[in-house]
Each structure stands twice: as structure tokens, then as C-alpha cells.
N, C-alpha and C positions, 0 to 999 in steps of 0.2 A: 782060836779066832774069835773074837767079841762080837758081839752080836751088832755095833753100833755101824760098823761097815755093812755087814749084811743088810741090814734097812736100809740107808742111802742106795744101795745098787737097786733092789728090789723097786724104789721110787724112781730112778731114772728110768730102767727097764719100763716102766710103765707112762712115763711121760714118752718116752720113744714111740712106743707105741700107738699111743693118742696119737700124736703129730703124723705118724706115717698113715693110721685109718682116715684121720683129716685131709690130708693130699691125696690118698686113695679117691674118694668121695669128692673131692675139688676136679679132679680129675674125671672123674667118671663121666660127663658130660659131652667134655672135647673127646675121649675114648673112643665111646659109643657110638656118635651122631657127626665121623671125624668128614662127611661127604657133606655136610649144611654148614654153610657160614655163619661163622659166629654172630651173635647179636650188636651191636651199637651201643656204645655208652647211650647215646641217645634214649635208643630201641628200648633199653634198659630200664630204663627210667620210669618210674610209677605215674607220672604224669604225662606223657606221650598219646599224645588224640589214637582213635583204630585207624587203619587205613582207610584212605576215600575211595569210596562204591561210585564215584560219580561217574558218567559217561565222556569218553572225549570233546562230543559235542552234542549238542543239547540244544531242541528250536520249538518255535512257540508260533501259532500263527489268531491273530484276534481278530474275529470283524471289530468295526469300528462301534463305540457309544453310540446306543438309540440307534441302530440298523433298522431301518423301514423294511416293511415288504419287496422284495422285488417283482418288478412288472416287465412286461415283452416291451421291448422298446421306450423304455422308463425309466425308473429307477435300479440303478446298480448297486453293485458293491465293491468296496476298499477295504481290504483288509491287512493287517501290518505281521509282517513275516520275519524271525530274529532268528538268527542262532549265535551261538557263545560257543569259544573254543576252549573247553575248562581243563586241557593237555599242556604241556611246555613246548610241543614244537608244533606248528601248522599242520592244519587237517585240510585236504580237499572235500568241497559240498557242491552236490549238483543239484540243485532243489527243481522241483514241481509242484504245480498245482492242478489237482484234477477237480472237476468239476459234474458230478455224476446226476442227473434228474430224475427224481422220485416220482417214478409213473411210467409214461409211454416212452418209449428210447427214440429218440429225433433221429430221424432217415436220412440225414446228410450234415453236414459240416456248419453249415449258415443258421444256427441257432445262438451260437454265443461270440459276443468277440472280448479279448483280453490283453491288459498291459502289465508291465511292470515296469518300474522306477526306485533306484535307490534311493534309501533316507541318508543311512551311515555304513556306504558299501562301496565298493568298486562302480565306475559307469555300469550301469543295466538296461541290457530290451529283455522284452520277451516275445519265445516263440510259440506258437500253438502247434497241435498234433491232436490225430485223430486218427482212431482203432475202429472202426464200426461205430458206435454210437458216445463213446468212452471218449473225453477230450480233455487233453493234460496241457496248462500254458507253463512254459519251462523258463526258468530263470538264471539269463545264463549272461556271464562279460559281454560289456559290447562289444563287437568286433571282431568275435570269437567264435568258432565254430560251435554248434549246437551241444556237442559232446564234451566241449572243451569246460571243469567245472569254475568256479572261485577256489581260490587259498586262500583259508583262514588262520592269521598267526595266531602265536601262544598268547592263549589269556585274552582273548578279544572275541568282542559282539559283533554281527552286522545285522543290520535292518532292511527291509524294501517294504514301498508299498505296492502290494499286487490288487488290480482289479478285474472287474468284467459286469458285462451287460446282459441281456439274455435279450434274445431277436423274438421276431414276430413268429419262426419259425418250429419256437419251442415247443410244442404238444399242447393241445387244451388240456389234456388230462393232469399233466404235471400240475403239479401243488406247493413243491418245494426244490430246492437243490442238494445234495451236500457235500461240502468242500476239504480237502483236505490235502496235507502237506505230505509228499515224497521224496525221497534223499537215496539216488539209486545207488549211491556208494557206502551206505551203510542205514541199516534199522536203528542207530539211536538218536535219529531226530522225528521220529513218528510220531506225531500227534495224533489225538482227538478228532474225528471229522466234526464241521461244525455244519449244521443244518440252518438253512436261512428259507424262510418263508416264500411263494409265489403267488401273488394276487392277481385277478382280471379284471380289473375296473371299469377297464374299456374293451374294446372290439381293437382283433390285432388281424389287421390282414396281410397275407405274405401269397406274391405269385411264383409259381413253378409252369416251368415248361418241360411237358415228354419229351419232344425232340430240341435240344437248346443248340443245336449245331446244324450248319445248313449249307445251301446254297440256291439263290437265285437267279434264273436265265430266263429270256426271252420263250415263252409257251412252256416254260415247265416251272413252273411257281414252289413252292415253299411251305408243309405243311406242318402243324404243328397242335396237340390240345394245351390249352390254357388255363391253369387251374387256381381259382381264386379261393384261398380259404382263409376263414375267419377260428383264430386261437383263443381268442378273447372272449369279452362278454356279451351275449348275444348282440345281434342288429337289427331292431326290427323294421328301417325303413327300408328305402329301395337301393340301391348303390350305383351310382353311374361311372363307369372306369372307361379310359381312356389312352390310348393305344399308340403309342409312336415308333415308325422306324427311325433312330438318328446316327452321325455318324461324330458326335462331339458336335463340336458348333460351328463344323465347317456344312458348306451350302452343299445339297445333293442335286446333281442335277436327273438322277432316276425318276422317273414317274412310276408309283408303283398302286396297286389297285389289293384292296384289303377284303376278304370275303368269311364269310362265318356260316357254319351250316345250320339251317334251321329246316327241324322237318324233313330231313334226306334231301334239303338241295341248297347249294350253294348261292347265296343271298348277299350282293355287293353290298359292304357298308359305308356311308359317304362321308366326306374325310377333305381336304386338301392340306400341301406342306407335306405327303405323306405322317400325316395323324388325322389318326380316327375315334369316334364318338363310338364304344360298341353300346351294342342292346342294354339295357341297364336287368341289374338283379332285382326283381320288381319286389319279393317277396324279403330282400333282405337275406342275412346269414346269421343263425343259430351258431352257438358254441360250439367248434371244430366242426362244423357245416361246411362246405366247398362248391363251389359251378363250374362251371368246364365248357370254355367255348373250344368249339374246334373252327380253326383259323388257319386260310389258305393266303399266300402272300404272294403276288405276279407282278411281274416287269411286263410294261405295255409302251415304255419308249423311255426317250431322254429328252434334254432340253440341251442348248450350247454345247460343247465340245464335252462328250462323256469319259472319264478317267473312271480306274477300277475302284469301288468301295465296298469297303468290309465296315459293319457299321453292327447295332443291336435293336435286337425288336423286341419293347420292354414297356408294361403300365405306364405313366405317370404316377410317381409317389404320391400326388394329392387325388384323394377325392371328397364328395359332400358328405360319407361318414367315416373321415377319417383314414390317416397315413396309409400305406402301401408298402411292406417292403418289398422292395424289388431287385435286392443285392442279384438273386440268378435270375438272367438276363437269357435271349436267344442270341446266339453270336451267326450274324448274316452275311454273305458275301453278296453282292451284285457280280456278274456276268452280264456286260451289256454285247454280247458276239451275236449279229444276227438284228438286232434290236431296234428301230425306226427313229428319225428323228420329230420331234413332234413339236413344232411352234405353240411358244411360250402362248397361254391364251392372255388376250391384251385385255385389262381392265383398266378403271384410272389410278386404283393404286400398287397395280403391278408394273403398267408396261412405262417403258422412261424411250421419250423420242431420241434417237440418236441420231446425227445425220450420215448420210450417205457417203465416204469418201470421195464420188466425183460428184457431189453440191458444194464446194468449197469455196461458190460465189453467190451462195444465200446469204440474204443482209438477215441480220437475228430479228424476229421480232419479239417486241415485249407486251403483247397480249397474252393476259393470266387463263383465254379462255382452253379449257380442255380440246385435245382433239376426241371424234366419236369414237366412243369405244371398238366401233366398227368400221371406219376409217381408216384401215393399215394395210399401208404396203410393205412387202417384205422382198429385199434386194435379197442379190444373188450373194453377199458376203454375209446372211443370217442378221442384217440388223434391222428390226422395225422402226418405219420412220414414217410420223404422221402425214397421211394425204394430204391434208386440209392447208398443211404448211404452205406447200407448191400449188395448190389452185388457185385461181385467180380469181375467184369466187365468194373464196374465205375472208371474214372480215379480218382486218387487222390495224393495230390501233398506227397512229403516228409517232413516227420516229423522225424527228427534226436533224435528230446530230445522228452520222455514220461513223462508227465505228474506224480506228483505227486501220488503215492498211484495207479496207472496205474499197473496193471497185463499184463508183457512183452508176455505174453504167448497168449493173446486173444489178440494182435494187429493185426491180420492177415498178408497177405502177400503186403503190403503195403508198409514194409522197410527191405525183406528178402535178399537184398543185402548186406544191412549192417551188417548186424547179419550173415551173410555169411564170410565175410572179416575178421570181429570180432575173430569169430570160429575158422577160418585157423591160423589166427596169435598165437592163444593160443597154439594148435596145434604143431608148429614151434617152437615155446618158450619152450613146456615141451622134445619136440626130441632135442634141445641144451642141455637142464638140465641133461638129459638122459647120452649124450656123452661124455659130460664133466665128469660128476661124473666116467663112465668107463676109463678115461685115468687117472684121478688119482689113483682112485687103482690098475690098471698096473702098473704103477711109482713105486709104494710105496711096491711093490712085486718086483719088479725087483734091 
């Protein structure tokens, strides 16, 4: 056998062999790892970005440029709230805003109020809520249940502008706020809380009442402390506050009587329209300073036909050093069972002459002068009606011409000159008529 055979095999033999450790090794990949899917041409590829770390959604919330301080019943804030849907299929968001004060924790609800309004979003309100001292303004469809969130499609931003004010109510000690965005359907829209400044510039006064709920009856009146405090910058003069019970702008006919204790005793304070002038704060109010009237409210009659009212007993927002909030209010019932009626007292710019239904043959007069303030009769159907009208006494001017539909006969003796003058000349006229006709028929005989 020659040798030139034996080489040639020996050379295949060994290409065989290559080619088979080749696919061995080609192989080994998909063998090993046969539970992982294979890669992508793509995936393959030396030029292929890493995968995105990004979160499905993603929000942002900014006060606005040049943000002022805020003050208690002053300057707010606007702040603009985004989020981006960086997923391919819609994400639900329920967003909030809380608004936490750096200091003393506010003892009830009436310290902040808040809006929201979409920029590039679905219709939006916003709701408020409160935990104890903790107050989150929620941002939710209009129209929709509190609970109910937004859907945001794929690849898409929404915006709102959320604001708020802070009340009179806020703590003096507070200094600052800080605001920050909630997303209770998932933690990756968590922001940054953003801290914004509290100023006192001025004097912030806000009332509270211990008992805000009530009732008032005939001998059992209505008690209540009053408490006046200043959040703001001090006050050094006096403060004179004033007191009304009202029911909207309908007329009450309750007469009610206003008392404040001074000294362990009970001290009317004088008032009519039910509102009252109280005692002024002679000393003024210091920073988070407060007074405290204590203030009893009694039913002492009515005036015209009494209906029931539920009305509020509440400051006046204005005084001589400034605003009042008065958001909480005493909510008041009237009970007039038992209760006396009490004639309207007549002055001249209260009491209005009405007449009498059986004087229905009084001629009007048109004298501007007043009757006495003390001059009123009062009929049995509760209408005042000037004495001075019906005496025969009372001056009253002349009235030449009677009224329509006027019975000449019951004008009294108001225009009995002229019906005098009248009388004679008719008189005069029929003794011509008389004469004349006798000298014709003498003529006409003669």
C-alpha cells in the first residue's frame, strides 16, 4: 500500500474532526441553557441600547417662579403637578397632595383650603381630607368618586394646577409648610417634598366657639365662650369686635337679648337688629394671644307672626384692626313656644303708618309731617296706625282734588271751606235762574 493514500485519509480524518468539535461547541449553548430563550438577532447585535431602568410612571410637582412667602389669609400657592406614562399600555394614578405645617399641628380642619384644575388632563376637582392634624387635597375626575383614579395611556403626560391658601387658623408658631406629592397606587411617582416659607406681616384673627351647636327657647337662653385669637403679628391697639345673630338675609322676627359675663355677673350688652357692639380688647393681642368672652344668648319675645329659625351666631368679618375669620360659626335654633309678643317699638325710621282695614273711607292726606313717635294706636289685627291721622286736631295740608272713587262725604273737615264757597255760588246761580224766568213772564203778560 503506498503511502500517498494513507496521507489523504489521515487528512480527512482530521478535518472530520474539526468540523464535528466545531458543531460540538456551536452547540453547546442551546444544550446547556435549553430552558432560556434564545437571543434576537436584534438582542445580538453589538450595537443594541441596555434595557430601560425607567419607571412606568414618573411625576414631578414645581411651585411656581419667584414663589412668595405665604401668609394666613394671603398669599398662596400654585403649584404644577405632571406625570408621564413611560409604559406601552395605560397606567392608573390617584394623586394627592398633602400639606403638613412645620410647627404646632392645627386642632381642626379650618386652617387650609385647596383646588385643583387641569392644565393637559381629564376635567379635575379636588377633594380635601383630614387625619387629625395631616390634610391631603386629592386629585381626582370630575364626577367621580373620590377613590375613582385617572388612566393614563401609553406614552403620555398629564399636568394640573394644584393650589391652596393657608387660614387665619394656622398656628403662630408655624413658620413654614411642606408639600408633597402621593400616588397611593404605586411609589414611583414620589417626589421631593417641597418646603415653602410662612410669613406674619400682619395680625391674623380667627373665632372659635366651645359650644358651636345650640338651641334657643323662651327663659333658657344659649351659652357659649368666645374665643378671639390673633396668629399673626402682634396687635398693639384695642380691637372692637362685633356680634350678630343672622339667618342669611331673610328678616328675624325673634327679639333676642345678648349678655357677656364680667366679674361673675352677667352684664346685658346693647345691640339692636339683634347685633351687638361687645366690650372691646382694650390691650390689643400679642402673637398667638386669645380673649374669651363668655356669652349668654336669650329669647325675650317676637315681633309679627313668629316662624321657626335656625340661623348663626358669628363675628363680623371686619374690624378696626383688621379681618376676622369666621369660617366656624355657632349654628342656633330659635324655639319661640311659650314666647310673648312684643310691639314693634315705633320710631320714625322704623314704624311705617298702615291703615286700618275698617278706615277705608279716610281721604289720604298729603302732609310730609311725621306722626309722634308716641302717638300709636295699635288695632286688634297688630297694625300701627298713626293717631294724629284721625284727630281732628292734627294739622293737615289741603287737598283741593279727591281721589278717585274717594266718598266726598267722609273727607272730614279738612277742605270745608271750599265746599263752603262751592255751595254759596250754586246758591247764587239758582236765585239768578229764579229772577230771570220771573221778569220774563211779566213781559209776556204785559
Amino acid at each position: 500500500m503506498s503511502a500517498r493514500p494513507l496521507t489523504r485519509r489521515s487528512r480527512l480524518l482530521a478535518t472530520a474532526t474539526l468540523v464535528v468539535a466545531a458543531g460540538t461547541s456551536a452547540l453547546a449553548p442551546a444544550t446547556a441553557f435549553a430552558d432560556t430563550p434564545a437571543p434576537s438577532a436584534t438582542a445580538a447585535a453589538s450595537d443594541t441600547p441596555a434595557p430601560s431602568t425607567a419607571q412606568p410612571l414618573t411625576a414631578t410637582l414645581e411651585p411656581a417662579a419667584g414663589q412668595a412667602p405665604l401668609t394666613r389669609g394671603g398669599v398662596g400657592a400654585t403649584l404644577t403637578m405632571t406625570v408621564t406614562n413611560n409604559s406601552d399600555q395605560e397606567r392608573p394614578f390617584h394623586p394627592a397632595v398633602t400639606v403638613t405645617p412645620v410647627g404646632a399641628a392645627p386642632t381642626g380642619w379650618n386652617w387650609i383650603d385647596f383646588s385643583a384644575k387641569a392644565i393637559s388632563a381629564p376635567a379635575t376637582y379636588g377633594l380635601t381630607s383630614f387625619n387629625g392634624s395631616n390634610f391631603s387635597g386629592h386629585v381626582v375626575p370630575e364626577n367621580r368618586m373620590s377613590h375613582v383614579p385617572f388612566t393614563v395611556p401609553a406614552r403620555t403626560t398629564y399636568s394640573w394646577a394644584v393650589s391652596f391658601t393657608l387660614r387665619a387658623a394656622l398656628p403662630a408658631d408655624d413658620t413654614a409648610v411642606k408639600v408633597a406629592l402621593v400616588n397611593d397606587l404605586g411609589n414611583s411617582t414620589a417626589v421631593e417634598p417641597v418646603t415653602l416659607p410662612v410669613a406674619s406681616p400682619t395680625g391674623a384673627l380667627v373665632q372659635k366657639f366651645t359650644n358651636n351647636l345650640g338651641t334657643v327657647s323662651y327663659k333658657k337662653p344659649f351659652e357659649t365662650d368666645l374665643d378671639l385669637t390673633n396668629n399673626g403679628a402682634a396687635i398693639g391697639a384695642a380691637i372692637n369686635p362685633t356680634l350678630r345673630f343672622s339667618d342669611g338675609s331673610r328678616p328675624i322676627s325673634a327679639v333676642l337679648k345678648l349678655e357677656v359675663s364680667q366679674g361673675g355677673a352677667w352684664v346685658t350688652v346693647p345691640g339692636s337688629d339683634n347685633v351687638w357692639k361687645l366690650p372691646p380688647v382694650t390691650g390689643g393681642l400679642g402673637k398667638g394671644a386669645s380673649h374669651r368672652y363668655q356669652v349668654r344668648l336669650s329669647l325675650t319675645g317676637y315681633t309679627g307672626q313668629w316662624s321657626g329659625v335656625s340661623g348663626s351666631l358669628s363675628l363680623d368679618p371686619d374690624t378696626d384692626q383688621g379681618p376676622v375669620d369666621t369660617i366656624l360659626k355657632a349654628s342656633v335654633t330659635l324655639d319661640g313656644n311659650g314666647a310673648p309678643s312684643i310691639s314693634p317699638s315705633a320710631s320714625p325710621s322704623t314704624a311705617t303708618a298702615k291703615p286700618s282695614p275698617t278706615a277705608t273711607t279716610a281721604a289720604p292726606t298729603t302732609s310730609t309731617t311725621r306722626p309722634s313717635p308716641t302717638a300709636t294706636t295699635r288695632t286688634p289685627d297688630a297694625q300701627v296706625v298713626p293717631a294724629a291721622a284721625n284727630t281732628p286736631s292734627a294739622p293737615a295740608a289741603a287737598n283741593t282734588t279727591a281721589p278717585a272713587g274717594t266718598n266726598l262725604a267722609a273727607t272730614g273737615a279738612g277742605n270745608s271751606g271750599a265746599l263752603f264757597g262751592a255751595g254759596a255760588a250754586l246758591v247764587l246761580l239758582g236765585a239768578g235762574a229764579v229772577l230771570y224766568a220771573k221778569r220774563r213772564r211779566t213781559a209776556s203778560q204785559g
